[in-house]
C-alpha positions in Angstrom: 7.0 15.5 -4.7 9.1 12.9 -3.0 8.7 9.3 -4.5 9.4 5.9 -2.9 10.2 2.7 -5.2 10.2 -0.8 -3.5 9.7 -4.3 -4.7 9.7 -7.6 -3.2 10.2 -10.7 -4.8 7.2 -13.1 -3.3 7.6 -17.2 -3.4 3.8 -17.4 -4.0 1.8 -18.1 -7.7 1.1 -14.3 -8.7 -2.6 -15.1 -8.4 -2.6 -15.7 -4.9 -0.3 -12.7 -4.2 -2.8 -10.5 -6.2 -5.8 -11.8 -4.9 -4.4 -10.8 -0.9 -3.4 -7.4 -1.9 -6.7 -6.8 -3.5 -8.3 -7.6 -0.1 -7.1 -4.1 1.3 -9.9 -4.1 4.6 -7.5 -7.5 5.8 -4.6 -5.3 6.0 -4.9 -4.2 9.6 -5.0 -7.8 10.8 -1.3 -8.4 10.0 0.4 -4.9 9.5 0.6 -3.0 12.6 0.7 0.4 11.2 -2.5 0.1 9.5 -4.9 0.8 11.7 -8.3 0.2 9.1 -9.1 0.3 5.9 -12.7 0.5 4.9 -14.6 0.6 0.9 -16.4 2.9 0.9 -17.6 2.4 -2.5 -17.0 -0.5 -5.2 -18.0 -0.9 -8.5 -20.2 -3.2 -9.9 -16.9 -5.2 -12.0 -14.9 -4.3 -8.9 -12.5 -2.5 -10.9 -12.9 0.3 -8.8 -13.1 1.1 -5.0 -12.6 4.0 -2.8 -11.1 3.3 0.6 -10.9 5.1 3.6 -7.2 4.2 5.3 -5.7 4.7 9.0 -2.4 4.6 10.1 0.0 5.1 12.2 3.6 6.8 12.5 4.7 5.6 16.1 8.4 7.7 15.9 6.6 10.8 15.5 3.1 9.8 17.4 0.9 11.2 14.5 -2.0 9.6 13.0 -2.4 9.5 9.1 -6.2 9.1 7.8 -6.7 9.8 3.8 -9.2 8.0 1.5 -7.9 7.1 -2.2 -9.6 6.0 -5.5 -8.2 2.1 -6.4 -8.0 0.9 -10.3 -7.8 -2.2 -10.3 -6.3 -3.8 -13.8 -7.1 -7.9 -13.2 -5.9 -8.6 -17.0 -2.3 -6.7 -16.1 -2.8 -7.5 -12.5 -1.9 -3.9 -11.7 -3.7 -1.2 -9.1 -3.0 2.5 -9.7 -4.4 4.5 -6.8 -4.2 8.2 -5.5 -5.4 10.3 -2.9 -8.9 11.9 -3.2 -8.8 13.4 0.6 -6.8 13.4 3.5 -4.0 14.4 5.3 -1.3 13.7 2.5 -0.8 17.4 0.5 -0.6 14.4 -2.6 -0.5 10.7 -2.9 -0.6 8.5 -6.1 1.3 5.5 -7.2 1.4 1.8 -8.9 1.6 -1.5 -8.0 2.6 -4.2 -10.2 2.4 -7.8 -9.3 4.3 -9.1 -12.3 5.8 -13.0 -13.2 9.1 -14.4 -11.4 11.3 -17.2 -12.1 10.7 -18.0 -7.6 7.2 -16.7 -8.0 6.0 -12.9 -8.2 7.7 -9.6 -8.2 5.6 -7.1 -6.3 7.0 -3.8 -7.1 4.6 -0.7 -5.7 5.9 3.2 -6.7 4.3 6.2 -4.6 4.5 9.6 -4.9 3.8 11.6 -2.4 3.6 15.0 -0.7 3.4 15.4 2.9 4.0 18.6 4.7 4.3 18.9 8.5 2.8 22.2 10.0 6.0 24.3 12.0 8.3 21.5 10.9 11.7 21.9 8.6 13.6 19.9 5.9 14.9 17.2 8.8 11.1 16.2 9.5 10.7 15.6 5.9 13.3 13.5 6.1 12.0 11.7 8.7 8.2 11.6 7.3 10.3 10.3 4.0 11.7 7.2 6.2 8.5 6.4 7.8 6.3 6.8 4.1 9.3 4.0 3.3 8.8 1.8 6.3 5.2 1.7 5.4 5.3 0.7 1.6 8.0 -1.6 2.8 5.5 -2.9 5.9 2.9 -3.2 2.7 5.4 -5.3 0.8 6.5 -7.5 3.3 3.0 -7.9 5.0 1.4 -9.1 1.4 4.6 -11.9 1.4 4.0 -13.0 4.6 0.7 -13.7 4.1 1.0 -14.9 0.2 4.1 -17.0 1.1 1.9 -19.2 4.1 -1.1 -19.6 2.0 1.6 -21.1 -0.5 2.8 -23.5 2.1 -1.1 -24.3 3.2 -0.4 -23.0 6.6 
């Protein structure tokens, strides 16, 4: 399984930063490769959801649809999450929104598995650099919009 470590360090109180990545159906209104993201189910402490999620890898024209069980840890302000069904052969990972001297440190590990049908190790390769360019789309998208709620625009 291939895995794919990023972090980002985020000039927003770790609060806010948390509170926008929690609100995962937002995501397709300011990160182009996510098409939607629907809850499909939620607990009643909200600790736990199940999402449905789009997207889209434009370099190789193929659509990526999975749904994946959220844990959501306010007291360690954490979110482990994996695949229940979908495209991915396996998905799982981590993120940690964690205290910074300039703010918060979101750092998000996945683990994944994604085989392409007729296609050979260079695809991989590819699929690896686009699974990247996601998380890193994730990353960045959750700064932008932490870092301009910090300024009050």
């Amino acid at each position: 399984m291939a895995r794919v470590e990023l972090e980002t360090v985020i000039h927003a109180p770790l609060e806010t930063v948390y509170a926008i990545a929690r609100d995962v159906e937002a995501f397709p209104e300011f990160m182009p490769d996510v098409k939607s993201v629907k809850i499909l189910e939620k607990s009643a402490d909200g600790s736990r959801t199940l999402t449905e999620w789009v997207a889209y890898a434009s370099q190789l024209k193929l659509q990526v649809k999975w749904t994946e069980e959220d844990i959501w840890d306010d007291a360690h302000h954490t979110c482990r999450f994996r695949q229940v069904k979908g495209d991915y052969d396996q998905m799982e990972g981590l993120w940690e929104f964690l205290p910074h001297a300039e703010g918060t440190l979101f750092r998000s590990t996945l683990d994944y598995e994604l085989r392409v049908p007729l296609l050979g190790a260079i695809v991989q390769k590819v699929v690896h650099h686009l699974v990247t360019q996601n998380l890193k789309g994730i990353l960045e998208g959750v700064k932008a919009q932490a870092e301009a709620k910090a300024r009050g625009s």
